[in-house]
N, C-alpha and C positions, 0 to 999 in steps of 0.2 A: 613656609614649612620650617620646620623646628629643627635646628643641629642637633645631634647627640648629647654636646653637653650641655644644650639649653634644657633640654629634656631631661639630665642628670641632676641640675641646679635644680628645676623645679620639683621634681621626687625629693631630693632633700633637702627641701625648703615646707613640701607638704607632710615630709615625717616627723612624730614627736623625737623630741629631744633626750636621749638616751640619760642623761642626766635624772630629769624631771620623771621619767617613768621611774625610774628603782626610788627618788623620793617619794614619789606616790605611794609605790610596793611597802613602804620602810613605815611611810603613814598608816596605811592599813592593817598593815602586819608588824607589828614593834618584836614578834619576835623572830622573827626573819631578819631584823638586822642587829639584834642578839647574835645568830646563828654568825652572821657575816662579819659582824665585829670577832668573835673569838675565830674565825677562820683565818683571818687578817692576823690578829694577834699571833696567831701560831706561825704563820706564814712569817712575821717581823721574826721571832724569836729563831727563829733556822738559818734563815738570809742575812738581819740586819738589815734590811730592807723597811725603811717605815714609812713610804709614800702609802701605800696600799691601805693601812690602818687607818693613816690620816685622813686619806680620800672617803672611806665607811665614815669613819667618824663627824665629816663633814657633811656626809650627805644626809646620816643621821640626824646631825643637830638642824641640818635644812628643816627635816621631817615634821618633829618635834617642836621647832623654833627655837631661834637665837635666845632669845630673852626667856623664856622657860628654861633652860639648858641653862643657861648664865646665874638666874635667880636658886637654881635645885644645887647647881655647883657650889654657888659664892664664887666665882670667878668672873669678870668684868667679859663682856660681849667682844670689847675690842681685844682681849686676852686670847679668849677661844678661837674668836675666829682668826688671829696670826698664828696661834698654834695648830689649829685644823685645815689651816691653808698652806702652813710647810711655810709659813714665812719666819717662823721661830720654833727654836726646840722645844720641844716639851720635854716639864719635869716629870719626873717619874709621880711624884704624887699630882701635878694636875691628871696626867692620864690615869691614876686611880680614880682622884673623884668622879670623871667626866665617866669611866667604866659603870663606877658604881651607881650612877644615877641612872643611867641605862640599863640595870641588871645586871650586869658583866662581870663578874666575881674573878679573880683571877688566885690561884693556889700556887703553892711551891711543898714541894715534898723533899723535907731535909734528913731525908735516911733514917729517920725514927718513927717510921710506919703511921707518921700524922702529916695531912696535907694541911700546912697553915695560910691563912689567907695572905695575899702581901702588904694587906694593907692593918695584916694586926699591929700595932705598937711592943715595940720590943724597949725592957728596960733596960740602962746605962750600964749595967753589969752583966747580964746576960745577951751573948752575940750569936747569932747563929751563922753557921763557918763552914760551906765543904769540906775547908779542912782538916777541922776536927773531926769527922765524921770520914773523910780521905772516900767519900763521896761526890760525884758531880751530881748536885741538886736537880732537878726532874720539873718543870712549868707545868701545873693543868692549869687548863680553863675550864671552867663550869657555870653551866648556864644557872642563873639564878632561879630558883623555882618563882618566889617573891614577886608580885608585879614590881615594876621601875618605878622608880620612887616621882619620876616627872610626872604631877597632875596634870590634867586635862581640863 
C-alpha cells in the first residue's frame, strides 16, 4: 500500500507541467500573450518589479521559438534568452524590439493631448521633459491591432 506522499509524488509526476500548458495557451492564441505581456508591463511600471514581464516574455518566445524571436529582433538567441531569463538586464530598446515583434506597442502620453509611441525617434534638439510640461507623463499599452510581425 501506497504512503500518502508516495501517492502525492505520483499525482505530480502524472500532472502537466504548469510551464508548458500556458506555452501551449501562448501558441495557440498569440493574442493572449499580447494581453499578458501588456498586463505584466503595466504591473513592472507601478512595482518596478520585472520578474513577471520577464517570466511572459520568456514563455512567449518559448511559444514562438527561440530563433524566430532572435532572427524578427536582430538580436542573438544567446542575448534574449539571458535577458528573458533575468540573468541580464534588459535595455530598454531590446524590450522595445522584442515588444514590437510581438505586437506590443507601448505609448507615453506627454501632456500634449498625443500618445507617442516609445519607440519613435526623438531628434538632438528636441527633448521631451515632464518638466517642461510640470506634468508626470502617463504609460499606455496598446494592443497592436496589426498581426506580430514573427512569421510562421
Amino acid at each position: 500500500m501506497k504512503t500518502n506522499e508516495e501517492k502525492l509524488e505520483a499525482l505530480a509526476l502524472s500532472m502537466p507541467d504548469w510551464d508548458e500548458s500556458v506555452i501551449e495557451r501562448y501558441r495557440e492564441d498569440p493574442e493572449l500573450g499580447q494581453m499578458r505581456i501588456a498586463s505584466e508591463f503595466m504591473e513592472y511600471l507601478y512595482t518596478g518589479e520585472m520578474s513577471y514581464l520577464l517570466s511572459t516574455l520568456y514563455k512567449v518566445a518559448e511559444a514562438i521559438g527561440w530563433s524566430k524571436l532572435a532572427r524578427e529582433t536582430g538580436i542573438s538567441r544567446p542575448t534574449l534568452y539571458a535577458v528573458l531569463s533575468g540573468a541580464a538586464d534588459p535595455r530598454v530598446s531590446t524590450l522595445m524590439k522584442i515588444l514590437g515583434v510581438l505586437g506590443v506597442k507601448v505609448y507615453m502620453d506627454i501632456g500634449q493631448g498625443e500618445a507617442v509611441p516609445l519607440d519613435t525617434k526623438i531628434g538632438k534638439r528636441r527633448t521631451i521633459s515632464p518638466l517642461q510640461n510640470k506634468t508626470v507623463p502617463k504609460t499606455h499599452i496598446k494592443k497592436n491591432t496589426s498581426k506580430p510581425k514573427v512569421k510562421t
